[in-house]
N, C-alpha and C positions, 0 to 999 in steps of 0.2 A: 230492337228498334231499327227501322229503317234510316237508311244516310239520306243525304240528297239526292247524292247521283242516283241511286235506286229510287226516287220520285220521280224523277228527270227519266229514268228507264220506264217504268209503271205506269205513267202519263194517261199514255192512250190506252193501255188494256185497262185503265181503270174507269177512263171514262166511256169506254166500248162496256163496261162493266163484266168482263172477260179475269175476274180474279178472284180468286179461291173465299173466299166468306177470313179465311185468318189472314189472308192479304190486305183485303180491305179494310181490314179493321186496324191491322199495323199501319196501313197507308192513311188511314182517318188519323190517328193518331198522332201519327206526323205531320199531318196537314195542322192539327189542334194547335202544336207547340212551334212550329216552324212558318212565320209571317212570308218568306219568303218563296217557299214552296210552295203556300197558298194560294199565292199571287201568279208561279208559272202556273197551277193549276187553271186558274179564272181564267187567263191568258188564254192559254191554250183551249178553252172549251170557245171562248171567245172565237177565236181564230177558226176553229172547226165550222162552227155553227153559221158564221160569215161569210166561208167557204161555200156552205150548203146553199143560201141565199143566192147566191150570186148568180146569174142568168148564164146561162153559156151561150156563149156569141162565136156568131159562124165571122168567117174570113172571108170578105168579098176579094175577090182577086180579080183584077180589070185586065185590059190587054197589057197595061204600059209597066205593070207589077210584072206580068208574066217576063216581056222582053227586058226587062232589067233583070230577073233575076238569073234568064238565061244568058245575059252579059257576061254575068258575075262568076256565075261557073263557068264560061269559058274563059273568063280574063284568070279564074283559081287554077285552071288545069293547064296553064302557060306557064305559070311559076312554078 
């Protein structure tokens, strides 16, 4: 039977579905009996799935971004 920390390892390759058919089935198994693994489970697919949604957003850089940030590295290459 699988521990946790091996749930906490198996996570993503389980939810990529990237695990052996007696993998999954031990990792089902411990999902059955262990409330808490279950929960990083849901988490974690949560989290994925949330990831996927999310728009990728460009970075406008205007002039006054640009000359601060080239301040800043010259004020970093003085120290």
């Amino acid at each position: 039977m699988l521990k946790c920390r091996q749930i906490e390892q198996l996570a993503s390759d389980y939810l990529d579905k990237d695990l052996s058919f007696r993998q999954r089935m031990a990792f089902k198994l411990h999902l059955f009996i262990c409330h808490n693994c279950r929960n990083y489970v849901r988490q974690l697919k949560i989290t994925i799935t949330s990831i996927k949604l999310m728009p990728a957003k460009q970075i406008i850089v205007d002039d006054k971004t640009k000359e601060l940030a080239k301040v800043l590295r010259e004020s970093a290459s003085k120290q």
